[in-house]
mmCIF file as gemmi writes it, N, C-alpha and C atoms, coordinates in Angstrom:
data_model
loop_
_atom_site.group_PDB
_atom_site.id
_atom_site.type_symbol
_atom_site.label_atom_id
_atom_site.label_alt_id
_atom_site.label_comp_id
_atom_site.label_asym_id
_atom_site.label_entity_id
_atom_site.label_seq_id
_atom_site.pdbx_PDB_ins_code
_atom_site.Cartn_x
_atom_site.Cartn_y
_atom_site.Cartn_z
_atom_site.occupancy
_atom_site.B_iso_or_equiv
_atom_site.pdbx_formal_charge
_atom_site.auth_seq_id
_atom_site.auth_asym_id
_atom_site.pdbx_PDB_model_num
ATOM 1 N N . UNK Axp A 1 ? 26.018 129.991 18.533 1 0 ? 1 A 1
ATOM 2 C CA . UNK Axp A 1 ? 27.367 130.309 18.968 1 0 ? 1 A 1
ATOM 3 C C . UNK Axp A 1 ? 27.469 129.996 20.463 1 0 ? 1 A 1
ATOM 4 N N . UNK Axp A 2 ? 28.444 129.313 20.717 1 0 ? 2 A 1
ATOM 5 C CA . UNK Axp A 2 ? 28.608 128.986 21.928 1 0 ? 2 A 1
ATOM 6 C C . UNK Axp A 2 ? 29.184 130.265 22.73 1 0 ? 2 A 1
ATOM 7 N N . UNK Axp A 3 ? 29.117 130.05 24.257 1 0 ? 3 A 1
ATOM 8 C CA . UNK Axp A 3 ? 29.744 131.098 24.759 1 0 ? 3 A 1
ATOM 9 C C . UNK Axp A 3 ? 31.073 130.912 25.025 1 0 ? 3 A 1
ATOM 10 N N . UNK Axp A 4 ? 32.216 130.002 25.264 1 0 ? 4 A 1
ATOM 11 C CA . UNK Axp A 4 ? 33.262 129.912 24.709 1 0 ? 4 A 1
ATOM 12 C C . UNK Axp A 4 ? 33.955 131.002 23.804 1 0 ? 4 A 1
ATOM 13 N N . UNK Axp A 5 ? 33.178 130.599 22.568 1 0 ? 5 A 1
ATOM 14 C CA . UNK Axp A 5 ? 33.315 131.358 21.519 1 0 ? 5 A 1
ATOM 15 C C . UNK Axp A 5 ? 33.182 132.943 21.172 1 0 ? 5 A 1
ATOM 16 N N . UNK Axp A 6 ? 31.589 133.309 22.004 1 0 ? 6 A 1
ATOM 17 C CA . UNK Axp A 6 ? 31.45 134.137 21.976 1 0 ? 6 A 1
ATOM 18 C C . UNK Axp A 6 ? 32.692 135.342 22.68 1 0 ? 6 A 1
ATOM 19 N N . UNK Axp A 7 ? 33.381 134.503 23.836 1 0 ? 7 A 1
ATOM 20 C CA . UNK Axp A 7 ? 34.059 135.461 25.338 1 0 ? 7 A 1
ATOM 21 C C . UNK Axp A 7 ? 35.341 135.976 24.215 1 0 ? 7 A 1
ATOM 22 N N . UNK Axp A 8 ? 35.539 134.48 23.103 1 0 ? 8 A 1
ATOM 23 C CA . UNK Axp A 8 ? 36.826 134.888 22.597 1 0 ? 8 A 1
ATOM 24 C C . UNK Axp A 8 ? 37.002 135.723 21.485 1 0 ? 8 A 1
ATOM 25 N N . UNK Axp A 9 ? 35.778 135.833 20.665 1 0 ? 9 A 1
ATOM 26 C CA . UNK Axp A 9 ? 35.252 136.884 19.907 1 0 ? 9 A 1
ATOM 27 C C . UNK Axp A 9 ? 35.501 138.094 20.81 1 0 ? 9 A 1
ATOM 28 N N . UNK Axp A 10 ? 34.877 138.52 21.579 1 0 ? 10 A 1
ATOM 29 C CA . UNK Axp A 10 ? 34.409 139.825 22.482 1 0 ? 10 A 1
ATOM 30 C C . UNK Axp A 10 ? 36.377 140.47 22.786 1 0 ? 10 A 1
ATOM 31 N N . UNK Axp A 11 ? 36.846 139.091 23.551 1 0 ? 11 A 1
ATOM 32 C CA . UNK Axp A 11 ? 38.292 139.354 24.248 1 0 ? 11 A 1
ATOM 33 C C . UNK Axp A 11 ? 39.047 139.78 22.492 1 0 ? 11 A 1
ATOM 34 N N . UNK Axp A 12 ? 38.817 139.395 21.711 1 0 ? 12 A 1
ATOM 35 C CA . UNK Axp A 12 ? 39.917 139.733 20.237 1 0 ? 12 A 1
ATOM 36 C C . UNK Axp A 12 ? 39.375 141.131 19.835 1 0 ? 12 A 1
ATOM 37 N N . UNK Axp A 13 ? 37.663 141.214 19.693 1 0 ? 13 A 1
ATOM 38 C CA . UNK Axp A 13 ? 37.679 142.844 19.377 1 0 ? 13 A 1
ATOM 39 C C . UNK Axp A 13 ? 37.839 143.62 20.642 1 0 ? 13 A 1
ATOM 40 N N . UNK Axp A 14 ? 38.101 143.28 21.574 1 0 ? 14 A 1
ATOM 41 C CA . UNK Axp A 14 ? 38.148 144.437 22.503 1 0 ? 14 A 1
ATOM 42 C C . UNK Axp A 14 ? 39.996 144.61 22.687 1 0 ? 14 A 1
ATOM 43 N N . UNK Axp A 15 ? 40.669 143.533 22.171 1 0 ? 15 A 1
ATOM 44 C CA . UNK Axp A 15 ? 41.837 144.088 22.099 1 0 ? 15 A 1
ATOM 45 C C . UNK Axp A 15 ? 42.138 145.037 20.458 1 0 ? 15 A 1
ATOM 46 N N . UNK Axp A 16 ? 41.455 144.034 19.596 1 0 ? 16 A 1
ATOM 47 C CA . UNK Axp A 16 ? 41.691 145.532 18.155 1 0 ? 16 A 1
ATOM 48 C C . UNK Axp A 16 ? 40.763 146.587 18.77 1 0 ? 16 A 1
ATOM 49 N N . UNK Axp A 17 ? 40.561 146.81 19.401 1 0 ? 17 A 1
ATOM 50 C CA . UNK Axp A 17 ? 39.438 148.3 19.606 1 0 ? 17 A 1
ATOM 51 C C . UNK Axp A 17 ? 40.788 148.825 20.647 1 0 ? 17 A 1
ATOM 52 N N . UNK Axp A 18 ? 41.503 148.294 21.625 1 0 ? 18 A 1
ATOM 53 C CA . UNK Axp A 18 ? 42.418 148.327 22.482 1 0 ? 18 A 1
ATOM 54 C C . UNK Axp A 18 ? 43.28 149.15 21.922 1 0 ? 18 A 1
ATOM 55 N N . UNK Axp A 19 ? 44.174 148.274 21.048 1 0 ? 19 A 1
ATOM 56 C CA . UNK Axp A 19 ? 45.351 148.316 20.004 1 0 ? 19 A 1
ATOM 57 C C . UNK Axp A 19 ? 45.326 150.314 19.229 1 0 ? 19 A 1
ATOM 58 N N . UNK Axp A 20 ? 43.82 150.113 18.842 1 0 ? 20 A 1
ATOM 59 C CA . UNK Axp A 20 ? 43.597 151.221 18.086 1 0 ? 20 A 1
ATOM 60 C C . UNK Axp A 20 ? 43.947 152.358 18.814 1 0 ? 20 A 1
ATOM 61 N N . UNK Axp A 21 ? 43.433 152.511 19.997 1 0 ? 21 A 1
ATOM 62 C CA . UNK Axp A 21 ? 43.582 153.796 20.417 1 0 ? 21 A 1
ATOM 63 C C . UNK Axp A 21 ? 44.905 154.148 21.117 1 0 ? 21 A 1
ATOM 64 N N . UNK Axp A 22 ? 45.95 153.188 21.4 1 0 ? 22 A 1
ATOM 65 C CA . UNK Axp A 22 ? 47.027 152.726 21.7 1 0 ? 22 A 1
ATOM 66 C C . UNK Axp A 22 ? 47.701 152.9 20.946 1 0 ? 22 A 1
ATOM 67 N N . UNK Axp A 23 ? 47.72 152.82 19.253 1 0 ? 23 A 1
ATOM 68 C CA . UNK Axp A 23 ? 48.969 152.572 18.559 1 0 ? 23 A 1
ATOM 69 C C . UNK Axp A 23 ? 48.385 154.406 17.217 1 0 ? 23 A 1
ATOM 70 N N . UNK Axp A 24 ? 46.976 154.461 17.684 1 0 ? 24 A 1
ATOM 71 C CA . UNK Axp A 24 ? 46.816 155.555 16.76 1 0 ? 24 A 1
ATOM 72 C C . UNK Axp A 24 ? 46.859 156.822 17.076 1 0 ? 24 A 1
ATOM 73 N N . UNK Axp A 25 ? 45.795 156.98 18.377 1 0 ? 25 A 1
ATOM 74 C CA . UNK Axp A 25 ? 45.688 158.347 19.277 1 0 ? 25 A 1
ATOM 75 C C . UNK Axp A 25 ? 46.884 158.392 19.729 1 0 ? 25 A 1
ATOM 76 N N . UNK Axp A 26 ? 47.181 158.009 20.922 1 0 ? 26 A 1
ATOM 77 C CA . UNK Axp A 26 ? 48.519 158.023 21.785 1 0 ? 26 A 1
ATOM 78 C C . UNK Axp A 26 ? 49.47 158.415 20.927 1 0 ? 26 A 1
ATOM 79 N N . UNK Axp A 27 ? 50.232 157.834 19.806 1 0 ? 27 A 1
ATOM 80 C CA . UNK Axp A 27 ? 51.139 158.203 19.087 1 0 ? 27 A 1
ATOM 81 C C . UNK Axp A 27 ? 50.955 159.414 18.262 1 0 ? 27 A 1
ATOM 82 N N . UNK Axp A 28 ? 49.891 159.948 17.587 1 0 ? 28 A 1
ATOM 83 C CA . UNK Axp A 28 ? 49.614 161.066 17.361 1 0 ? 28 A 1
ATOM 84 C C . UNK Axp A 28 ? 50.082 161.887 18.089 1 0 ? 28 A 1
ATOM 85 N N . UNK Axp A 29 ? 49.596 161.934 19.404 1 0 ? 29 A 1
ATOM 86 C CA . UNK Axp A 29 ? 49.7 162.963 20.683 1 0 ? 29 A 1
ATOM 87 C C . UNK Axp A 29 ? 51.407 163.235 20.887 1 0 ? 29 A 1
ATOM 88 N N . UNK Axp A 30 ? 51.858 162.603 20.331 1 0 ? 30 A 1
ATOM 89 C CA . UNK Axp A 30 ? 53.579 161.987 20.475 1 0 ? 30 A 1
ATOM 90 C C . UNK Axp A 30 ? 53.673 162.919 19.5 1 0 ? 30 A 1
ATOM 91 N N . UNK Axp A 31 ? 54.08 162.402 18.17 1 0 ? 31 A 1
ATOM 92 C CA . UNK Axp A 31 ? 54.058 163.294 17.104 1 0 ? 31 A 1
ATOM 93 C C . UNK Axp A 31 ? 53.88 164.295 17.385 1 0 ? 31 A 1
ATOM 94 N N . UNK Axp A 32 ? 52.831 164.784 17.774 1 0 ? 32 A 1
ATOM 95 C CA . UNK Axp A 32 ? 52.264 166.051 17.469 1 0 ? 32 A 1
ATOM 96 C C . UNK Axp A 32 ? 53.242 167.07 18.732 1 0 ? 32 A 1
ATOM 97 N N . UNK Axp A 33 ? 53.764 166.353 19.557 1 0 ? 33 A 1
ATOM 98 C CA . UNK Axp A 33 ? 54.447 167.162 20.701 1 0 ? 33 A 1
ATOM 99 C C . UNK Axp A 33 ? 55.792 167.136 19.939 1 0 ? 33 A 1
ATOM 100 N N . UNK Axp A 34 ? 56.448 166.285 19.126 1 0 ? 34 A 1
ATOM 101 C CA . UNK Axp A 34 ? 57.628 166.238 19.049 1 0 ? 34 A 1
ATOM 102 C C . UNK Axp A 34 ? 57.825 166.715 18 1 0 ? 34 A 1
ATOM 103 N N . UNK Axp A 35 ? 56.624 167.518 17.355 1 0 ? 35 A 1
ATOM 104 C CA . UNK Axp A 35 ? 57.099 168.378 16.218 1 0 ? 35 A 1
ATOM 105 C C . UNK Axp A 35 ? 56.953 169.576 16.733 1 0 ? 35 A 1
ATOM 106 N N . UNK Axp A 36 ? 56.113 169.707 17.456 1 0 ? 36 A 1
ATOM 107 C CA . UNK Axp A 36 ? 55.834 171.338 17.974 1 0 ? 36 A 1
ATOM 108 C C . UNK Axp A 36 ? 56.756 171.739 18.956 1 0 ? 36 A 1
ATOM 109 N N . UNK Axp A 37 ? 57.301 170.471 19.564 1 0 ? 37 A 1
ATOM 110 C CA . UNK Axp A 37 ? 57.809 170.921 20.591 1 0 ? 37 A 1
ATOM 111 C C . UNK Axp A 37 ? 57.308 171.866 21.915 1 0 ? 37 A 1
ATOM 112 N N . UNK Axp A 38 ? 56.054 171.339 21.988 1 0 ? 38 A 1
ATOM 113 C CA . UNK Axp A 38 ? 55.514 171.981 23.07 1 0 ? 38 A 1
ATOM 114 C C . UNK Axp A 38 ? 54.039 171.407 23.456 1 0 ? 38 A 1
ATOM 115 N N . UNK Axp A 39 ? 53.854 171.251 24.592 1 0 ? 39 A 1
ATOM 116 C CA . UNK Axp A 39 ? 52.642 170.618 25.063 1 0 ? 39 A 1
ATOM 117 C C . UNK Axp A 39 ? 51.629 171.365 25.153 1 0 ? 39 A 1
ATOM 118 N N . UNK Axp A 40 ? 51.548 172.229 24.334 1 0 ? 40 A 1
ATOM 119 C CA . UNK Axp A 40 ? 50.17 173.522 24.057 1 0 ? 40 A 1
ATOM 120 C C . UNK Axp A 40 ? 49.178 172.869 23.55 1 0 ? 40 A 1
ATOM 121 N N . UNK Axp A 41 ? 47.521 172.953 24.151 1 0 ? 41 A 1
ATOM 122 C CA . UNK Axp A 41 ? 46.97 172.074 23.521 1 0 ? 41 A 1
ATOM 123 C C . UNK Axp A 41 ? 46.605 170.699 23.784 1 0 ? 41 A 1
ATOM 124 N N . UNK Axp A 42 ? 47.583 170.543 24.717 1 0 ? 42 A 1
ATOM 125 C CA . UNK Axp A 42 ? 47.293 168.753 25.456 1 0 ? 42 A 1
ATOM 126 C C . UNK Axp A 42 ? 47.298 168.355 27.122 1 0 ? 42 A 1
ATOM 127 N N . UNK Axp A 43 ? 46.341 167.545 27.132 1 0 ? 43 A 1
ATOM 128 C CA . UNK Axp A 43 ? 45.689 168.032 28.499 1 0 ? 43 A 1
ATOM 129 C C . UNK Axp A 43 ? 46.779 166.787 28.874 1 0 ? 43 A 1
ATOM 130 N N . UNK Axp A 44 ? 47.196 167.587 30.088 1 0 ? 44 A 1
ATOM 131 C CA . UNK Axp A 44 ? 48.27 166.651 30.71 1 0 ? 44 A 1
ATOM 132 C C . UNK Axp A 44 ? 47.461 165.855 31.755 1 0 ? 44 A 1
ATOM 133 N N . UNK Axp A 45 ? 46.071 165.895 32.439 1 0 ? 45 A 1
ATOM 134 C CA . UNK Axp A 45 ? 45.909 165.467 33.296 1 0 ? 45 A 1
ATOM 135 C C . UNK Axp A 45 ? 44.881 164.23 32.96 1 0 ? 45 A 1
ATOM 136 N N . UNK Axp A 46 ? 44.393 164.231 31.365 1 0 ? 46 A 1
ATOM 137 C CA . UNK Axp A 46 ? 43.717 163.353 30.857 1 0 ? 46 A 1
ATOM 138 C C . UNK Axp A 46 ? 44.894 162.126 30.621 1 0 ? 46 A 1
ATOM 139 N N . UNK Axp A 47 ? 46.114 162.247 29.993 1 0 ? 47 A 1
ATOM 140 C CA . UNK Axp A 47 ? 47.218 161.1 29.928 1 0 ? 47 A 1
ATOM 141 C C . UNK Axp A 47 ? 47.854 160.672 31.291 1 0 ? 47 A 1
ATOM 142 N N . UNK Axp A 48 ? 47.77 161.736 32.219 1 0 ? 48 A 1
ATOM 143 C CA . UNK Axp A 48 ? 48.233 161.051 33.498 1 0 ? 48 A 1
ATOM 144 C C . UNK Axp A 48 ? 47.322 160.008 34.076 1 0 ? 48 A 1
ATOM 145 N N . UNK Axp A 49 ? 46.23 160.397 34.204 1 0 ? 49 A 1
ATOM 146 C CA . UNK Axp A 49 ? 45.119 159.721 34.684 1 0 ? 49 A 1
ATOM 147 C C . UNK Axp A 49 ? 44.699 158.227 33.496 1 0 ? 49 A 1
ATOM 148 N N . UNK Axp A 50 ? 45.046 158.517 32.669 1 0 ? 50 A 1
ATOM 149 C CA . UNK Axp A 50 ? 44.612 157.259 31.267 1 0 ? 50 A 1
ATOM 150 C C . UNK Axp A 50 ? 45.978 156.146 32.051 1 0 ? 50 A 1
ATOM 151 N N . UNK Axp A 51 ? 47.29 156.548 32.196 1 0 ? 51 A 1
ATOM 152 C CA . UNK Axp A 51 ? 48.35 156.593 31.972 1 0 ? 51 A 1
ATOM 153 C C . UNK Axp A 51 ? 48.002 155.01 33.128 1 0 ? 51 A 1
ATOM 154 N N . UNK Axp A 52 ? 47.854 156.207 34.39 1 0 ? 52 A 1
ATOM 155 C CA . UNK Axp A 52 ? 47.583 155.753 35.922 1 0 ? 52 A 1
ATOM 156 C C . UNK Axp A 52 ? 46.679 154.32 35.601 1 0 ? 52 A 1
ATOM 157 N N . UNK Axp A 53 ? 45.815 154.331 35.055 1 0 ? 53 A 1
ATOM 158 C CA . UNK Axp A 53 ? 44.694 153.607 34.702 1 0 ? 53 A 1
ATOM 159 C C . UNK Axp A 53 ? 44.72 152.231 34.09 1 0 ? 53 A 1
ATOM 160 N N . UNK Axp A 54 ? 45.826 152.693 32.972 1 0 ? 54 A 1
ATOM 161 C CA . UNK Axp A 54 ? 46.168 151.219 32.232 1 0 ? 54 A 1
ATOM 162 C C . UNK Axp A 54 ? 47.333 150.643 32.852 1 0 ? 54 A 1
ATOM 163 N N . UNK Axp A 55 ? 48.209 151.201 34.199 1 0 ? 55 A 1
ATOM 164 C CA . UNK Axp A 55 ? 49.493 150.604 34.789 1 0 ? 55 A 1
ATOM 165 C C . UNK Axp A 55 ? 48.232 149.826 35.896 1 0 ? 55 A 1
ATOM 166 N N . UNK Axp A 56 ? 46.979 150.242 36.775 1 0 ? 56 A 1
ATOM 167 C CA . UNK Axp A 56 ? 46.849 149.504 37.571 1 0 ? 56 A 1
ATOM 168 C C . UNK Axp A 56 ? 45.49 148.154 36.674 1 0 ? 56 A 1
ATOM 169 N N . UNK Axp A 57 ? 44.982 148.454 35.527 1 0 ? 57 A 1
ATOM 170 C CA . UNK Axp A 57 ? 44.786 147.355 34.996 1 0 ? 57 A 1
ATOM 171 C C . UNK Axp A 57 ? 45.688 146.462 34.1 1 0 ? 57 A 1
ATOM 172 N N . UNK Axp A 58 ? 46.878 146.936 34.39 1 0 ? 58 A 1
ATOM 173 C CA . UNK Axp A 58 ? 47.798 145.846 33.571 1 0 ? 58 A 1
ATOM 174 C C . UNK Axp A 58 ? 48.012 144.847 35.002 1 0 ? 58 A 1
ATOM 175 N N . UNK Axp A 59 ? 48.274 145.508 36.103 1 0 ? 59 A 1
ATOM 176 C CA . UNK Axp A 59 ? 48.379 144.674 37.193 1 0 ? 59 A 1
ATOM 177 C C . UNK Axp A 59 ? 47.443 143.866 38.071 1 0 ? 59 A 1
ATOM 178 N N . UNK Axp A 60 ? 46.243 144.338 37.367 1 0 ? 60 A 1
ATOM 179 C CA . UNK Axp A 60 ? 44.983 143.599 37.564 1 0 ? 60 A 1
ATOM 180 C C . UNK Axp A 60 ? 45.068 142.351 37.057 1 0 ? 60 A 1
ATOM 181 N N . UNK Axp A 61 ? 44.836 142.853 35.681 1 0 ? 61 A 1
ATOM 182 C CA . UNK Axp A 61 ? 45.648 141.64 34.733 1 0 ? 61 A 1
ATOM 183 C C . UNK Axp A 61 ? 45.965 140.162 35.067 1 0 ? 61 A 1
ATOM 184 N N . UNK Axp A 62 ? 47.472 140.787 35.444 1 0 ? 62 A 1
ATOM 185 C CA . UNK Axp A 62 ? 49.216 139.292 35.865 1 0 ? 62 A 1
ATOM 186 C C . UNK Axp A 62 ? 48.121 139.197 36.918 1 0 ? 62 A 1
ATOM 187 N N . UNK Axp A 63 ? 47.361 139.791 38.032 1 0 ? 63 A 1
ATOM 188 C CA . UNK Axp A 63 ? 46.843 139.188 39.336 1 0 ? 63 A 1
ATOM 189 C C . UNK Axp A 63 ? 46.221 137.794 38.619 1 0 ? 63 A 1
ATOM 190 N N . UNK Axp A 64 ? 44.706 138.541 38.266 1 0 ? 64 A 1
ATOM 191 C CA . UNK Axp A 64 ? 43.97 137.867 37.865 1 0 ? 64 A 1
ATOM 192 C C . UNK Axp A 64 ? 44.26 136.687 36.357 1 0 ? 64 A 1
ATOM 193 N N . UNK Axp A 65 ? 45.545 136.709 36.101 1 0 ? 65 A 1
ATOM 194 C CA . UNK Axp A 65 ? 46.468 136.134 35.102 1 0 ? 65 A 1
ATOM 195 C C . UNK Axp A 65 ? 44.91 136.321 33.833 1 0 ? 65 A 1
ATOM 196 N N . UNK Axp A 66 ? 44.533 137.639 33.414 1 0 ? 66 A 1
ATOM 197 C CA . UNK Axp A 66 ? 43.617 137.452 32.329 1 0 ? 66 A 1
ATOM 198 C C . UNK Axp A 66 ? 44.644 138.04 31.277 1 0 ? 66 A 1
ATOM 199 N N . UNK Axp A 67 ? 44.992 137.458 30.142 1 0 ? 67 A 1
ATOM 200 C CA . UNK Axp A 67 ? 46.037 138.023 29.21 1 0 ? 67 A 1
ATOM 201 C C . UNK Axp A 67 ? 45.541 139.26 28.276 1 0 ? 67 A 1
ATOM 202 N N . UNK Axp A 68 ? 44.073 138.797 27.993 1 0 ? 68 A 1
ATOM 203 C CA . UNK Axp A 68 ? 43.357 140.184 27.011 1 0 ? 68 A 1
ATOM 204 C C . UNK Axp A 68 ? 43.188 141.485 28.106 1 0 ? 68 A 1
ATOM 205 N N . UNK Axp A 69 ? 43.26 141.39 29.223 1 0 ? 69 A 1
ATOM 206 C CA . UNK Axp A 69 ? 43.583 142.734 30.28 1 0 ? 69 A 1
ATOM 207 C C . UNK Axp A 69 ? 44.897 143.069 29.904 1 0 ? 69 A 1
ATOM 208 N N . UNK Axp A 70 ? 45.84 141.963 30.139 1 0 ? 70 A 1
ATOM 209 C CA . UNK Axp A 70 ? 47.068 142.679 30.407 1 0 ? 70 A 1
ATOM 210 C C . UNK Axp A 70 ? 47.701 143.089 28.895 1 0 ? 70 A 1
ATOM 211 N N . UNK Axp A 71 ? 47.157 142.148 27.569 1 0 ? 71 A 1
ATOM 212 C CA . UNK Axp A 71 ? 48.024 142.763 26.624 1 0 ? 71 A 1
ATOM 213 C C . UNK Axp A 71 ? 47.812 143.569 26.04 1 0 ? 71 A 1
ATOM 214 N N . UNK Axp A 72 ? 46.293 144.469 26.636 1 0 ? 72 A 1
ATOM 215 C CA . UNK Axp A 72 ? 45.032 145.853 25.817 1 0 ? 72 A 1
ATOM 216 C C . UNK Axp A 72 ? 46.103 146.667 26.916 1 0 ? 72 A 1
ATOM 217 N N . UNK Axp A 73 ? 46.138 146.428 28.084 1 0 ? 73 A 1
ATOM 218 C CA . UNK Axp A 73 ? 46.108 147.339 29.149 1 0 ? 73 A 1
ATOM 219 C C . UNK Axp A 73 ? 47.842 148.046 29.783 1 0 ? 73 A 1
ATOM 220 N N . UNK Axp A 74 ? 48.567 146.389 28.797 1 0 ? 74 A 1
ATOM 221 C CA . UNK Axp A 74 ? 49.839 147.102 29.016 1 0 ? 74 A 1
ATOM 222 C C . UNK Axp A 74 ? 50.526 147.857 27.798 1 0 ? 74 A 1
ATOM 223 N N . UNK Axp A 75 ? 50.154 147.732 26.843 1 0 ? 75 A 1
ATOM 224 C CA . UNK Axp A 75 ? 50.452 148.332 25.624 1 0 ? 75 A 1
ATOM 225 C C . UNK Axp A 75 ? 50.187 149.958 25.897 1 0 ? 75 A 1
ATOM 226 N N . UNK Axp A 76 ? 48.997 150.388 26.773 1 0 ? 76 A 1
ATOM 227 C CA . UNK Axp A 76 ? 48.664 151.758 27.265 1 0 ? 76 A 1
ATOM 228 C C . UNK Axp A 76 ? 49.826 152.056 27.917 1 0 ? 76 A 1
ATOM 229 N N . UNK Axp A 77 ? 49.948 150.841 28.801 1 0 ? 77 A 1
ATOM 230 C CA . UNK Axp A 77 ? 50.826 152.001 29.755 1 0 ? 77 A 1
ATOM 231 C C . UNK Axp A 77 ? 52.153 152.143 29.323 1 0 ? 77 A 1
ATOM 232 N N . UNK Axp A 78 ? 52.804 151.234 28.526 1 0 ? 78 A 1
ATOM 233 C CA . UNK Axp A 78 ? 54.08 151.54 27.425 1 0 ? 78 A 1
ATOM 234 C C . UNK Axp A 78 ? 53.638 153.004 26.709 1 0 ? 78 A 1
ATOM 235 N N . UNK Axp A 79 ? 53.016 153.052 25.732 1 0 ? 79 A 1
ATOM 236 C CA . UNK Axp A 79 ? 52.405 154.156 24.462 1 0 ? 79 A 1
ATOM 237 C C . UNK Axp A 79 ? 52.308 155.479 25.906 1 0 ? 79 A 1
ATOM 238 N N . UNK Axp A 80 ? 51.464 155.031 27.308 1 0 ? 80 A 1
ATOM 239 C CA . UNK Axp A 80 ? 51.304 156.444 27.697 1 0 ? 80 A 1
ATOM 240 C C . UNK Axp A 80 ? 52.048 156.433 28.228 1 0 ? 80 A 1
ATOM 241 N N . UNK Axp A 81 ? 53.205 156.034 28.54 1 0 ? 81 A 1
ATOM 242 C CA . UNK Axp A 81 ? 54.797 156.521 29.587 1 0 ? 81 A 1
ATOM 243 C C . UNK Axp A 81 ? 55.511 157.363 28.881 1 0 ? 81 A 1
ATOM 244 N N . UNK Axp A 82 ? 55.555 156.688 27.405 1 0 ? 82 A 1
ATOM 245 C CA . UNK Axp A 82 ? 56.424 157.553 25.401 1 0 ? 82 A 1
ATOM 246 C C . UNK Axp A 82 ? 55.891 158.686 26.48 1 0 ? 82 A 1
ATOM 247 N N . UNK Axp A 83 ? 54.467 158.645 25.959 1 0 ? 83 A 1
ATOM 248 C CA . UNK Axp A 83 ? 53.835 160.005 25.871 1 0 ? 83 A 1
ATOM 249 C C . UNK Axp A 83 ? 53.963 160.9 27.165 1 0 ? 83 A 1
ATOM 250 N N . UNK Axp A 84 ? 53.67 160.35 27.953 1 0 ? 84 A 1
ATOM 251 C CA . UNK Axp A 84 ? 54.143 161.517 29.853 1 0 ? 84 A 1
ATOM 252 C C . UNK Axp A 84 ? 55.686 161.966 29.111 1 0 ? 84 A 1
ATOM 253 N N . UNK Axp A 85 ? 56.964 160.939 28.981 1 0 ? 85 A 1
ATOM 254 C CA . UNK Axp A 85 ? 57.851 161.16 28.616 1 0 ? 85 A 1
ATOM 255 C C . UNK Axp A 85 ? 58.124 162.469 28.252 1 0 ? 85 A 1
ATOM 256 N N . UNK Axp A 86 ? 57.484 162.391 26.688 1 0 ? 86 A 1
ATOM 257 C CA . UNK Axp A 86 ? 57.103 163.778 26.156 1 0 ? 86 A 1
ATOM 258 C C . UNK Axp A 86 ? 57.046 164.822 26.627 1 0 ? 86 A 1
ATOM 259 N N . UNK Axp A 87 ? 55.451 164.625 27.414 1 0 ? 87 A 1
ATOM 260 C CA . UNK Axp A 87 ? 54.665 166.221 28.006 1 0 ? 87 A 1
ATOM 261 C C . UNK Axp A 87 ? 55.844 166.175 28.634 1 0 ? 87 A 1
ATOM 262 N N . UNK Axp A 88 ? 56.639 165.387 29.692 1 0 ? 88 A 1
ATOM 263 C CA . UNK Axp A 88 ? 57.55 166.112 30.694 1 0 ? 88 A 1
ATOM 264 C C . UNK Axp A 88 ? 58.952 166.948 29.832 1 0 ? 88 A 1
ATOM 265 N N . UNK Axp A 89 ? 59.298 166.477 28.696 1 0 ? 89 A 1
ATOM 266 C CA . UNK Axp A 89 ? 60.581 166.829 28.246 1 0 ? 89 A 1
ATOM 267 C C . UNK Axp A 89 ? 60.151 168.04 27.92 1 0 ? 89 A 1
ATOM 268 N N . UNK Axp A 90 ? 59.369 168.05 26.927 1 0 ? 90 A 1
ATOM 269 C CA . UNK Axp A 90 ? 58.74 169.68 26.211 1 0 ? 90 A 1
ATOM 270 C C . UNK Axp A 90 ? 57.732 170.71 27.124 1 0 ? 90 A 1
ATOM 271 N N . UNK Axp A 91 ? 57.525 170.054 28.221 1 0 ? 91 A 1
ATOM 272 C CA . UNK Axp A 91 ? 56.786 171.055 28.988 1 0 ? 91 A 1
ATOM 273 C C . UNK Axp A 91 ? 57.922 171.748 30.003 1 0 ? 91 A 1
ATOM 274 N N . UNK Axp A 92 ? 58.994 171.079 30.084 1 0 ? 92 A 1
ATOM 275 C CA . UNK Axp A 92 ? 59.955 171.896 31.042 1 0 ? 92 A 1
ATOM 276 C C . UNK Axp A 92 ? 60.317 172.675 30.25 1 0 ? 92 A 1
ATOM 277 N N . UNK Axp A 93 ? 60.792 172.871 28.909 1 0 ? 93 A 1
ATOM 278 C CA . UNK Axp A 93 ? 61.716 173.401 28.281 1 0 ? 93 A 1
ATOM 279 C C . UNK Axp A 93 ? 61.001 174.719 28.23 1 0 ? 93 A 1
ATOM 280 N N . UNK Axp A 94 ? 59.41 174.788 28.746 1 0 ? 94 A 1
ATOM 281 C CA . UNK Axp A 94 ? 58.7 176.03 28.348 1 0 ? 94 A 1
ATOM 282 C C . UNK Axp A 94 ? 59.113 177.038 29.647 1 0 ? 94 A 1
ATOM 283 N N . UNK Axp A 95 ? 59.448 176.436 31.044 1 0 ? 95 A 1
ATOM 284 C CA . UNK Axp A 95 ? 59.483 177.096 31.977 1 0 ? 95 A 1
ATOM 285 C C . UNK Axp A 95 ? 60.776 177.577 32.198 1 0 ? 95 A 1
């Protein structure tokens, strides 16, 4: 296997490994606030910080124009904005 091959193997599962926790966890965490209506249970400072994380590697990314950064890394920060969204709507409503 060439390495070519190999980078583009690695760059496709590391975006389905990406995708997964993006379109499965994250949205759960959604769900699960917008039925309970309340952010009991969910650590707000683990999604801020995830949140923070995938906005400055999406911009790593467009820098470094690498597309498997920016299309793993911006899909986070879409899925974790929903989700801040959330914690912020249902966590005020508690105070």
């Amino acid at each position: 296997m060439t390495r070519d091959i190999l980078i583009q193997l690695v760059g496709a599962l590391t975006l389905i490994a990406s995708y997964a926790i993006k379109l499965i966890g994250f949205p759960e965490q959604i769900q699960k606030i917008r039925k309970s209506k309340s952010t009991n249970g969910i650590s707000k400072s683990l999604f801020v910080t995830s949140f923070i994380s995938f906005v400055l590697w999406t911009v790593y990314g467009l820098l470094k124009e690498d597309w498997v950064i920016v299309l793993a890394q911006g899909l986070g920060a879409l899925v974790g904005g929903i989700l801040l969204f959330y914690i912020w709507k249902y966590g005020q409503q508690k105070e």
